[in-house]
N, C-alpha and C positions, 0 to 999 in steps of 0.2 A: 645275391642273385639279382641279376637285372633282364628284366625282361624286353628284349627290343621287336618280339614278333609283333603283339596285340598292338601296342602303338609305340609306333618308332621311334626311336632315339639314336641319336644318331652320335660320330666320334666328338663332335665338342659334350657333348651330355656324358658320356663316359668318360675320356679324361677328367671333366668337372668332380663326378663322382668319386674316380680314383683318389684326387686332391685329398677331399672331402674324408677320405677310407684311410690316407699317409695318415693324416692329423690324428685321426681316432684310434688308429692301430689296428687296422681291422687288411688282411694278407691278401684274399684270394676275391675279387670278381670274375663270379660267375655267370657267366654269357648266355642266355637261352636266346638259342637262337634260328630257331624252329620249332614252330606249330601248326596246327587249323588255319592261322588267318597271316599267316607268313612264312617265306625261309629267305631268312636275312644274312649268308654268306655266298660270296661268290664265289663259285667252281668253275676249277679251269679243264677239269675232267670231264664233268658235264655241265655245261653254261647254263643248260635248261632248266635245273631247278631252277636255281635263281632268276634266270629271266622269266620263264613263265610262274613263278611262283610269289614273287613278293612285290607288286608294282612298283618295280625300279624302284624299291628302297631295301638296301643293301650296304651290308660293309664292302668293299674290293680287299682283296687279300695285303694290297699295300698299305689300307687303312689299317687291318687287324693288326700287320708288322710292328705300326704305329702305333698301336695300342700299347703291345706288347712290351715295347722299346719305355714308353712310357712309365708303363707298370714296372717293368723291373728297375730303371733310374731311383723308385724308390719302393725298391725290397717288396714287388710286390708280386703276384704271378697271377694267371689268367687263364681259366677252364672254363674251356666251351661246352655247349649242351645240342644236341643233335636228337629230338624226342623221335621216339621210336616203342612199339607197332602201334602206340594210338596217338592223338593229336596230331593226325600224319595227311592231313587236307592238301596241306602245300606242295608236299611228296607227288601224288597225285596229280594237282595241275598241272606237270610235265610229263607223268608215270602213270598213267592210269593202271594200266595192266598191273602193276606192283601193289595195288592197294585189294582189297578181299572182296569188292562187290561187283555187283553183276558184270560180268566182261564187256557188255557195251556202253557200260558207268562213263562221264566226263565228271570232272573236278571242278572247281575253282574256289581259289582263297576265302576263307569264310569274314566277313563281316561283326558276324556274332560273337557273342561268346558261350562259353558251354561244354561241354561232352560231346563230342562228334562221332556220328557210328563210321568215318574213313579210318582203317585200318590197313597196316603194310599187312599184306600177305608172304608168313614164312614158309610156306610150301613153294616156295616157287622158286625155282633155281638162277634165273633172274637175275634175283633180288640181290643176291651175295655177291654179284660179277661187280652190278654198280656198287655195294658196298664197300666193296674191297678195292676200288677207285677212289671211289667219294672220301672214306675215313682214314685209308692211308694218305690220300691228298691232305687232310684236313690233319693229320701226325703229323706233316712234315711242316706245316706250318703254325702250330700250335707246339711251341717244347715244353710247355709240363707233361708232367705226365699219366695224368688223371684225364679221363674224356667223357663226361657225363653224357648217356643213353637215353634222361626218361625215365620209360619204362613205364608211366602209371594212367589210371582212369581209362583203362581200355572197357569198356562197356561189352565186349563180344560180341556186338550183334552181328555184323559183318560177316566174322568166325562160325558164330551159330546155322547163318541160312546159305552156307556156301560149301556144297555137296561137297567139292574137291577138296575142299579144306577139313571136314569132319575124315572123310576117310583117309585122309595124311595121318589124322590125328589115331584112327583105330588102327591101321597098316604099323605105324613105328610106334604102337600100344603109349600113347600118351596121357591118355584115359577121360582129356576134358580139355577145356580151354587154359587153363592154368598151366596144365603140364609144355602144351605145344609153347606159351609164353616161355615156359622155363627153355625148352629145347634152342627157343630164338634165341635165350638171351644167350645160353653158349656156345652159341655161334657167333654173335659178338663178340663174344668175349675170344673166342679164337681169334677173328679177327685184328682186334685191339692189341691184342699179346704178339701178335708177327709185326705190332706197328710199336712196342715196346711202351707199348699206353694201355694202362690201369683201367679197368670198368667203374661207372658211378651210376646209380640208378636210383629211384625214388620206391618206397618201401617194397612195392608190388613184384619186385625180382627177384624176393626173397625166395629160393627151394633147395630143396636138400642137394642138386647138382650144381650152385652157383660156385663155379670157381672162392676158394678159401680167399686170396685175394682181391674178391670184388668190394666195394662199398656200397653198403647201405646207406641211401640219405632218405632220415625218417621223416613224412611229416604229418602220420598220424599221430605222434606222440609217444611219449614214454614207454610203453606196448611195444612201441617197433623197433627201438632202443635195445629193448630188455632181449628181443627176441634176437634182431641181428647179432647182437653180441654175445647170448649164450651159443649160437651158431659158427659163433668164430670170427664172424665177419667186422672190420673199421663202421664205424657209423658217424654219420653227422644228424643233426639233430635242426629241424627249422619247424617243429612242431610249437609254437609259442613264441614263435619270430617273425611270421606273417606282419610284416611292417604293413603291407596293404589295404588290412584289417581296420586300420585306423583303433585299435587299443591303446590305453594311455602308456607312457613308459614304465612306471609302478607295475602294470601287470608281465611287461617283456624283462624288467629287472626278478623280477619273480620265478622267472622258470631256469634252472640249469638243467644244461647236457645230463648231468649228474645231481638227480637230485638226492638229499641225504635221505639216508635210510632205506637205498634201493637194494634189492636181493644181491646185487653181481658180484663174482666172485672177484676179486683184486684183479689177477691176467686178466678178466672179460673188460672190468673198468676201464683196463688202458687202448681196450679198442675202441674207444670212445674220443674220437678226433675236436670236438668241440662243435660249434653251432654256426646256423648262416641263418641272416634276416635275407628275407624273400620280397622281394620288391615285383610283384604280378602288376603289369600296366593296363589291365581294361580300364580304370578309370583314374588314369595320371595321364598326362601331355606333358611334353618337353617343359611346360612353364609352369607346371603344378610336381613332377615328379620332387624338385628337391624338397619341397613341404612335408610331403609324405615320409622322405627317411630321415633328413634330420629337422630336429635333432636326437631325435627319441634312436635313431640307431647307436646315436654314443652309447647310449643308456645298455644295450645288448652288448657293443662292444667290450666294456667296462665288466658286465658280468663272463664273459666270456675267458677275461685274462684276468677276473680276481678268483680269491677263493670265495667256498660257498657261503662263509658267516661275513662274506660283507652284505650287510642286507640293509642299511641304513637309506630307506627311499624319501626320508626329508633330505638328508642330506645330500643324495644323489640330486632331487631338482635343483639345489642351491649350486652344486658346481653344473649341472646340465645346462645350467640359463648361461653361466658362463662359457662354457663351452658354444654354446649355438654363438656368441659373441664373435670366438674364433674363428666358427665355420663360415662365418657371415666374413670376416676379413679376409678367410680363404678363398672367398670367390662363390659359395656356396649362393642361392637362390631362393633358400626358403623365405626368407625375408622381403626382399625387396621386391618377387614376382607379385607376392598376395599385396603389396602392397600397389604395383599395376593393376593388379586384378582388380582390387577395392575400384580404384580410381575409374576405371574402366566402366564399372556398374552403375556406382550414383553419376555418369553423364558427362560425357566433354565442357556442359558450362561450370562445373566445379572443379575448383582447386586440388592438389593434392593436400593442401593443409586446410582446405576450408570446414568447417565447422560440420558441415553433412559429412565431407569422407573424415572426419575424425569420427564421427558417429557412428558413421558402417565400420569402422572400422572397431570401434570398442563394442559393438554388437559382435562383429564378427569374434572378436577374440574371447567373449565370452562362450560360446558356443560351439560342441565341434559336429563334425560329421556322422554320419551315421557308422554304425558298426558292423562286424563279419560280413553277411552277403547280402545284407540290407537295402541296399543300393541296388541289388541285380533286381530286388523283387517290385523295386518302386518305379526304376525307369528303364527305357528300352537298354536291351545288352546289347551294345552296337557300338562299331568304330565310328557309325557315323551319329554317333549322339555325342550332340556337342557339348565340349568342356570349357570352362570358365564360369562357373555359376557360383550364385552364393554358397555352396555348399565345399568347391572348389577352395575358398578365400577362406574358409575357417582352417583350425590347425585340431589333429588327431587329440592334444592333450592340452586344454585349456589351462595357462595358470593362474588366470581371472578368476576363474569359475576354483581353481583348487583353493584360492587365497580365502576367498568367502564362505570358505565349506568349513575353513580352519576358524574362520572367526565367527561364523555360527554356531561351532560345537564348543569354542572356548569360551562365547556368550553363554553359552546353555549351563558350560560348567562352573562357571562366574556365578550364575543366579545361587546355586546351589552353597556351593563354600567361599563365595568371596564377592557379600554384596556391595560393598565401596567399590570395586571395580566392573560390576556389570555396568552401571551405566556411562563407563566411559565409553566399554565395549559396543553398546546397543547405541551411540552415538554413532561408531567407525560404520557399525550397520546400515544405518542411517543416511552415512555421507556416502557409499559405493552404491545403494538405491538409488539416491539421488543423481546421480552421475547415468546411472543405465538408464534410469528413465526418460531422460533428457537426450538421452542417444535412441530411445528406442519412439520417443515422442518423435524427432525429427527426423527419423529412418520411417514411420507411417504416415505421418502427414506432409513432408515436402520432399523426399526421395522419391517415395513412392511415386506422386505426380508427377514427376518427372522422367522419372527412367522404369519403362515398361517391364524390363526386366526385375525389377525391383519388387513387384505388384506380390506376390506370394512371401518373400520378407517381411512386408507392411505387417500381413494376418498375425504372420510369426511374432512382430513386435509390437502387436497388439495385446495378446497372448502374454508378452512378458511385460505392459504397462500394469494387465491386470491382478498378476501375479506379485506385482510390486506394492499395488493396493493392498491387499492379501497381506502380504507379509509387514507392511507399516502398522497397519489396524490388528496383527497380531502381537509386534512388539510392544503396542501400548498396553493390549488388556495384561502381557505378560508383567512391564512392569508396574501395576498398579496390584495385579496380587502375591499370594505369596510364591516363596519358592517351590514347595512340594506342588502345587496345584499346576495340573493338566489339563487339556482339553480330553472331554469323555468319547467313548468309540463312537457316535453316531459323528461328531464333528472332525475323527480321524478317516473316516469311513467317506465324508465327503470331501476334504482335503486329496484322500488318494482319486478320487474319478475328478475331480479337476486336474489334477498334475496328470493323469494318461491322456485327454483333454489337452491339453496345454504341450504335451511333450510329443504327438504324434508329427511325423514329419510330414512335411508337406512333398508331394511328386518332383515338385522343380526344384525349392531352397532345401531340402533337404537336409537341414539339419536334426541331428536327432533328440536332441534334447538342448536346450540350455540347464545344464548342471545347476545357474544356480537357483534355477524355477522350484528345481524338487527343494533345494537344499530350504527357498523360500518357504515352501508350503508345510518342509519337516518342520519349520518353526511351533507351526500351529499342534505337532502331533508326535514329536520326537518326547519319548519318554527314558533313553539312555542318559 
């Protein structure tokens, strides 16, 4: 799923994608292409959503053709998404009367991001004259046949404080806001079936009256799985797929549609269509989004078309690195953008190969972003919060930081059963310190003064100079005693408030941890 509302992307960024999707083996891009703070196709039905709805950033329907034409050249097909009764702001900026709030309400596209109380109002008769415009327009240019709805994060408020809408709800006995959702969606769903397109909706259109044909796309997770399919219903699964998240691949290799040992009867299993990574853009730009999917989506693709006992997650990074190889000859971005970006930060008077941007740059790689919605709570949620920051330049799954987590646990387990080889290990230790240090020396004391932007990076690679102290002056006392001997709980006890200390993100650089801070500090305090 690509999201082109929140921040635009436009058709070269989607064909890119598609490329990207042949390679890996991954069929279906799915288009969201309406919300809160956009509606990003053109109608030739009604021009006004789109013109008053998304500031002139828009596919034209000869672009979508284009898409399309594209996608199938290689085996692939292409489902749009039309959100509907919430995230529906954009709707509004040409519709006001179609949305649930006060009659004299005006609109416009939201900036932010969030839960929005703009709600379409299903009581209104209205509303089905332009749907039945709008989605058959939109059948006749879209041939799969699958037409995703939405359907989720309706908040009700809207619904709740609007007289005419509660008594719709008691008049046709629907008994609450959940059921009038339900009545909407089979109205859709009427509508879809005269355009000979399939319903898709996200778990919340789940009720006893959803057409037996609709799909379920879960993405509370397993729960919503278990439930759409003892109900009869196809399910897709993006509960564990949020590529957005910034999770390492190890954890998206980890989850299947199906996982073992689920209650579902055989028939229920097979209504189980398989998984979509969700690609939500509040905080990717054209020049950061392909960092963010791959290559960690190979990683989901691969689970998606193997079975469940391939669960080998060393071996999956060792071809992963290969693969990002491909995707990078494919044309793909993730590589060479962050490597603009680097360049970008330490300062037009440095080189791309000069000794500073090798530095920021082996910072950067050590390091990655912050996780789930961490980022909403540390900087503004806004289209207009600028992207390109240090936090942008790191990558979601570090394999710096996983190298040295391998060679610190295979030191630890060196001391224990094989002491002719711990000190070769606590040397390799040794030389990957020295190396960060020397990146993180020159990334605080002459990046820093020079590039403003840089100025909250310094702290951060201050943080990891001293963390590095720490951890040299722990390897020594380690190896001068024995092997059972541990450091006691008072000095694991201050080990862990420097590493919280040390790991909390800064508002601007934003990284959430360097991995191998903790992995540093577990030297002093790791008793496995």
């Amino acid at each position: 799923m690509i999201d082109a509302s929140r921040h635009w992307h436009d058709t070269c960024d989607i064909r890119r994608i598609i490329d990207g999707m042949e390679l890996v083996k991954l069929n279906v891009p799915h288009l969201h292409l309406t919300d809160d703070q956009g509606f990003r196709i053109e109608s030739k039905t009604h021009p006004e959503l789109h013109m008053l709805g998304s500031d002139c950033l828009y596919f034209t329907q000869d672009q979508i053709c284009g898409i399309i034409d594209y996608a199938a050249a290689r085996t692939i097909r292409v489902v749009p998404e039309f959100d509907m009764p919430g995230h529906a702001t954009s709707w509004g900026a040409s519709h006001p009367g179609l949305l649930s709030g006060p009659p004299c309400a005006t609109y416009t596209i939201e900036q932010r991001w969030g839960v929005f109380d703009p709600t379409i109002d299903p009581s209104n008769p209205a509303l089905y004259e332009l749907l039945s415009d709008f989605l058959g327009e939109m059948a006749a240019l879209f041939p799969d046949s699958f037409m995703h709805i939405g359907g989720g994060e309706n908040n009700g408020k809207q619904w709740n404080t609007n007289e005419r809408i509660q008594k719709f709800i008691t008049e046709n006995n629907l008994k609450h806001n959940h059921g009038l959702h339900a009545w909407f969606n089979t109205r859709l769903a009427e509508i879809l079936a005269r355009n000979n397109k399939t319903l898709v909706g996200w778990d919340e259109i789940i009720h006893s009256g959803l057409p037996k044909n609709a799909i379920v796309h879960s993405w509370r997770g397993p729960k919503g799985v278990a439930e759409a399919a003892a109900a009869g219903h196809r399910v897709i699964l993006s509960h564990g797929y949020y590529i957005d998240l910034n999770q390492p691949a190890s954890d998206h290799y980890g989850v299947d549609p199906l996982p073992a040992g689920d209650a579902l009867a055989p028939d229920r299993r097979e209504l189980v269509l398989g998984g979509e990574a969700t690609m939500w853009s509040e905080w990717v730009s054209p020049e950061t989004i392909d960092s963010r999917i791959w290559p960690r989506t190979a990683a989901i693709a691969e689970r998606l078309w193997s079975p469940q006992a391939a669960r080998d997650v060393s071996d999956m990074h060792r071809r992963l690195a290969i693969v990002s190889l491909r995707l990078d000859e494919t044309g793909m971005m993730h590589e060479k953008n962050r490597t603009s970006l680097l360049r970008r930060l330490a300062g037009d008077m440095f080189a791309p190969a000069s000794p500073e941007v090798l530095a920021l740059r082996m910072l950067s790689d050590a390091c990655e972003p912050v996780k789930q919605y961490a980022r909403g709570r540390l900087q503004l949620k806004s289209r207009l919060n600028p992207l390109g920051g240090f936090v942008d330049a790191t990558v979601p799954d570090s394999a710096s930081a996983r190298d040295f987590n391998n060679n610190v646990s295979a030191y630890l387990e060196a001391r224990k059963t094989d002491s002719e080889k711990a000190p070769a290990l606590a040397d390799a230790l040794r030389g990957q310190l020295a190396e960060w240090h020397q990146a993180a020396q020159i990334v605080s004391t002459r990046l820093a003064k020079r590039s403003p932007r840089l100025k909250d990076v310094a702290k951060f690679a201050n943080g990891v100079l001293y963390a590095i102290e720490q951890t040299e002056n722990a390897l020594l006392v380690l190896e001068k005693a024995p092997s059972e001997v541990m450091p006691s709980a008072d000095v694991k006890a201050t080990c862990d408030q420097q590493l919280a200390a040390l790991t909390k993100p800064s508002r601007r650089a934003l990284p959430e941890r360097c991995r191998e801070i903790r992995e540093w500090c577990f030297i002093c305090h790791r008793t496995d």
